[in-house]
N, C-alpha and C positions, 0 to 999 in steps of 0.2 A: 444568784441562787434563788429558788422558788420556797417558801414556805412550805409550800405541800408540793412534791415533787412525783413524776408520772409512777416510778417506783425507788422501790427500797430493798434492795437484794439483802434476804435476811438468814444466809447460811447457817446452818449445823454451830455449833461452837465448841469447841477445840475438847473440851470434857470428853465428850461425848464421842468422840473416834478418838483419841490419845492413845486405847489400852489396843487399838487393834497398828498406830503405828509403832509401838514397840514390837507386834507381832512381827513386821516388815525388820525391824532390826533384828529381831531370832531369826528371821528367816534368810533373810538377804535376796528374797526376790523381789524385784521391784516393779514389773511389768512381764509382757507376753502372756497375756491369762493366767497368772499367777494365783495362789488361793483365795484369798480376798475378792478376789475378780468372780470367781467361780462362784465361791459361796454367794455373793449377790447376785448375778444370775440366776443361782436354783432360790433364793428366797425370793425374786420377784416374782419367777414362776409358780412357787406355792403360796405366794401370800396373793399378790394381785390374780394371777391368771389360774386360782384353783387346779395347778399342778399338769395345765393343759399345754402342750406348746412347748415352742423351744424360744430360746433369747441370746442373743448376743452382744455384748457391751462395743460403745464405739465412742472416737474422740469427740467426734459433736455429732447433731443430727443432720447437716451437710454431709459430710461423709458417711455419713448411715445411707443416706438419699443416693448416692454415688455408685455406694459398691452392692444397696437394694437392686438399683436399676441394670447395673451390668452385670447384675447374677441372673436376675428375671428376662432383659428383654430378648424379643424375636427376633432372631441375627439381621434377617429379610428387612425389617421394621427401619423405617425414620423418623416416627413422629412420636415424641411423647403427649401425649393426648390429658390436658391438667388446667384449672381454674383460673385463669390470667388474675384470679382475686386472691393472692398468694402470695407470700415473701419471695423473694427474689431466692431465694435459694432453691427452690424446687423448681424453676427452668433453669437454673445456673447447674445446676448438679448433672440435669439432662443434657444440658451440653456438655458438660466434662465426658460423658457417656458415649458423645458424637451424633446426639440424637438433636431433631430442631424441636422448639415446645409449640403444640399445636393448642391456642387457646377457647376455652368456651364460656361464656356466661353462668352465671349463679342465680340460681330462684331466689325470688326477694324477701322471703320472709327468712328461712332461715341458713340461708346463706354458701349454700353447698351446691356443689358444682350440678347444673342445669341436667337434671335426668333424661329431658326430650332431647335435648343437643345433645346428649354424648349415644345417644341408640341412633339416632342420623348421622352422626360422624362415624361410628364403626360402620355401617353401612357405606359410608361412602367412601372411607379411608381404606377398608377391610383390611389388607394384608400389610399395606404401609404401615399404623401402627405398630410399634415396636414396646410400647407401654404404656398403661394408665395410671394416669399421678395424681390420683383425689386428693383436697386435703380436707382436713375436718378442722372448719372454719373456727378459730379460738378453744380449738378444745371439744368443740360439740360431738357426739356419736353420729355420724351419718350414716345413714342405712347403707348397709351393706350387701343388702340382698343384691339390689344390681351387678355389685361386682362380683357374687360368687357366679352369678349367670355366667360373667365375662371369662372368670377364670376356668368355668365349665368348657367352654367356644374355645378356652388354648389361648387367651389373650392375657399375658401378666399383666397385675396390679400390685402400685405400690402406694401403698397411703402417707402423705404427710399427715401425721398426726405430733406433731411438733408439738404443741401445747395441749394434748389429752391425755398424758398421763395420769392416772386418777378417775377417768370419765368411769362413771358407770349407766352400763346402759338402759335404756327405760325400760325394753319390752322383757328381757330376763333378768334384770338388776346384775348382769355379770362387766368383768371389766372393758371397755373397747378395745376390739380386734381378736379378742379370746375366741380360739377355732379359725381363725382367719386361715386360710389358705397362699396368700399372697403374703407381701410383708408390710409390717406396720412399724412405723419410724419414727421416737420419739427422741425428745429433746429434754438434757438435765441441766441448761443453760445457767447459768446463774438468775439470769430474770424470769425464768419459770417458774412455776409451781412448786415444782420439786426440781429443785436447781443445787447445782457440787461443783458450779464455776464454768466447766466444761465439759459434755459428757452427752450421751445419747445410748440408745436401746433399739435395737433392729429383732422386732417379735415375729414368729410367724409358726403356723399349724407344719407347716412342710420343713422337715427339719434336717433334710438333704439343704432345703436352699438355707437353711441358717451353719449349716457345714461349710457351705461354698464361703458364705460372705467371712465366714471368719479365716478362712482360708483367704480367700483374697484381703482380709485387713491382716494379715502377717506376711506379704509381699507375695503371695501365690506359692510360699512353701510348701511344698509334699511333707512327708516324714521325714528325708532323708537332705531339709531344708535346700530343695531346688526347687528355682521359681518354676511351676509346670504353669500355672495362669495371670492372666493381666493381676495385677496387686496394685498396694499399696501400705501403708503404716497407717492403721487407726484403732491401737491399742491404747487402751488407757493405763497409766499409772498404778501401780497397788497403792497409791498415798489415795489418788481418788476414789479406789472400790472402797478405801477405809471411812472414806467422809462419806458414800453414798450406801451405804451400808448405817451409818450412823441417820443417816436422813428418814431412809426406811422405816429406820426403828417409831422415830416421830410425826411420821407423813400421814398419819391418822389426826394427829389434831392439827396438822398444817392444814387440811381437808376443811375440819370444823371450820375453824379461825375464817376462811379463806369465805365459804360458804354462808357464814353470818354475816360479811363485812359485803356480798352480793343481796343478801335480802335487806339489809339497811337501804341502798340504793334504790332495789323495787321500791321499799317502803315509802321513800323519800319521794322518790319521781311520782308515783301515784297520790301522794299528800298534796303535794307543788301540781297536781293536774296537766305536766309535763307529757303527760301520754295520750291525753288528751286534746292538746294544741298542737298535736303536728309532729314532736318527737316519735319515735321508733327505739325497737330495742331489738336485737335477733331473737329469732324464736328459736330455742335452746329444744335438743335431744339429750335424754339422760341429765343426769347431777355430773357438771364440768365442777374443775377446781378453776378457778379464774385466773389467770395471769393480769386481766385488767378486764375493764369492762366499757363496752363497744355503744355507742346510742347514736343513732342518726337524727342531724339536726331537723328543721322544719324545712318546707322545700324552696320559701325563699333566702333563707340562711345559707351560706356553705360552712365548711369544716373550716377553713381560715378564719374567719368571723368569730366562731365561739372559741376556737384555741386563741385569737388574739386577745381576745375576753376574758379569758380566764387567765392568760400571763398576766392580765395587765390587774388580775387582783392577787397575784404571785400562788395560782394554781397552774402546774405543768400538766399539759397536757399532750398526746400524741395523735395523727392520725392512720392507724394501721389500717389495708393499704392501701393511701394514695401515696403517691401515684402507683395504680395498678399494674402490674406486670408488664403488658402491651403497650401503657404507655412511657413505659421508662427506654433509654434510649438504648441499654442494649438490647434490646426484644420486640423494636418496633417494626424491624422487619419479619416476622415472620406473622405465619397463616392464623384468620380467628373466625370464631362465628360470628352474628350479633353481638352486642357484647352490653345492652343497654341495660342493664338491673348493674353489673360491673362497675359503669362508669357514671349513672347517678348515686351508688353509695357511694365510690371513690369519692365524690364529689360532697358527701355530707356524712362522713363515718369520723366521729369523734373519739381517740381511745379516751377514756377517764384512768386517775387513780388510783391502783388495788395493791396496797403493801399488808402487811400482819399485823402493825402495830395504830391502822387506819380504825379510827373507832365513830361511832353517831353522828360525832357533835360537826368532825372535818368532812362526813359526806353529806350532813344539812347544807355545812359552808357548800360545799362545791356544786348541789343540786342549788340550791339559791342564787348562785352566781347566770346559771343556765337559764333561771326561770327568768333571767332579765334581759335575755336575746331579743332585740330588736326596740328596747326599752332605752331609756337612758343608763348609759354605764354603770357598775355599781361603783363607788368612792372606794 
């Protein structure tokens, strides 16, 4: 066990959604978009998404990604066109799809799928494409302009935005993806942000495509429950609208909390002149809630090096993604661009730390630990 460990899933507590599951016993609906379900839906939309949009609840954000992409893609289409700098779910889902992931490099500051390579690859891919699967790297807001171009041209997009729930965005201070036309796919993981154990949120401006997806998460049921399309089951629980419902209610000072315990970090790394010797940090769009927080070692260091370093003073640490999408072995076969901003962070992306009850004194320890890479160990 680590003393300080990478996270601390620190769920809702039972108070605080108890009166809505005795609702569930008045009611006796336990699932199929039951009220519970419903009401959280319209309050995300009127609290997060200032009442813009449509939403639909799903069991994780995998299956958000799944039945986004087989609502969206271009029948003609084979290639899902997406950041090989990605969790392994968002090629894994495009293949569930039938689709193969076509990968591309990420700009190296802040971390988001390479703007020049993906207007050369729709060019050169043109009708092959079947979809685009950005993700918004840890949560950040990545411009979106591009893709409304794309989805002007008739080319669906679906964004992993797995960990941006909560982004708000720089240039209008509104939430990420609000007006989006395409769909945006988020994650209520229990190690999220805004985490209910297992859960996800399929957003999107076009509210025919948030008809379909939910239609296809009830098996492709019509009215008269006959499958008329491809389905599957990715309804949640009413016990879990009850707990993310309760989440909601608090997710403003989960926000704060989350947000101070990110400027502690800058604090710290710029004190320790960490940013100055060689370390890196992404360059962040909009105010993210942090799931954890990302630093690139120095460029004779790797990411092995300082997570051996930090076990070995019983700080847990991770490295989100290495290995990169492309090079993990189910996806080595398929098609990429260049791929070298990719595969040097792969090679030096440190996750740190970020739970709710992480305070000053344990992110001095863990920035102290870093400031002695290449040093003798600390004791």
């Amino acid at each position: 066990m680590f003393e300080i460990p990478f996270l601390r899933p620190n769920l809702v507590k039972k108070e605080r959604f108890i009166a809505n599951f005795e609702k569930i016993e008045e009611t006796r609906i336990y699932s199929n978009y039951g009220p519970l379900n419903k009401r959280f839906e319209k309050q995300v939309i009127n609290q997060m998404f200032d009442g813009t949009g449509s939403a639909v609840t799903v069991h994780n954000a995998t299956i958000g990604l799944i039945l986004a992409i087989s609502q969206s893609k271009r029948p003609q289409g084979k290639y899902a066109v997406m950041p090989s700098f990605t969790f392994a779910a968002t090629p894994l889902a495009a293949e569930w799809c039938g689709l193969e992931p076509y990968f591309l490099d990420i700009e190296p500051e802040n971390w988001q799928m390479n703007r020049e390579q993906l207007e050369q690859t729709v060019k050169l891919l043109g009708d092959e494409i079947a979809v685009i699967v950005p993700y918004a790297t840890f949560g950040t807001a990545i411009d979106l302009s591009v893709y409304n171009k794309l989805l002007e041209q008739g080319i669906p997009v679906v964004i992993d935005a797995a960990a941006s729930f909560g982004t708000i965005t720089p240039e209008e201070a509104t939430h990420f993806g609000k007006g989006f036309g395409g769909a945006v796919v988020f994650s209520f993981h229990a190690t999220k942000s805004f985490g209910i154990g297992e859960g996800g949120l399929v957003y999107s401006m076009d509210q025919d495509l948030i008809k379909r997806i939910r239609q296809a998460g009830n098996f492709g049921f019509s009215s008269s429950r006959e499958s008329v399309i491809q389905g599957l089951n990715s309804k949640i629980s009413e016990y879990t609208a009850a707990i993310a419902l309760a989440t909601l209610d608090q997710f403003k000072a989960v926000r704060g909390n989350r947000k101070t315990i990110y400027q502690y970090y800058l604090q710290e790394l710029r004190q320790a002149g960490l940013l100055e010797r060689g370390w890196s940090i992404q360059k962040l769009q909009g105010s993210v809630v942090h799931q954890f927080i990302s630093i690139l070692s120095p460029g004779s260091h790797s990411n092995q090096e300082v997570v051996e370093l930090l076990a070995s003073n019983s700080i847990e640490a991770r490295t989100y993604f290495s290995p990169a999408c492309h090079q993990q072995k189910q996806f080595r076969s398929y098609p990429h661009s260049t791929l070298d901003v990719t595969e040097y962070i792969a090679k030096h992306i440190v996750s740190l730390p970020l739970w709710e009850e992480l305070d000053e004194t344990i992110v001095q320890r863990i920035v102290k630990v870093l400031g002695s890479v290449g040093r003798e160990k600390t004791r």
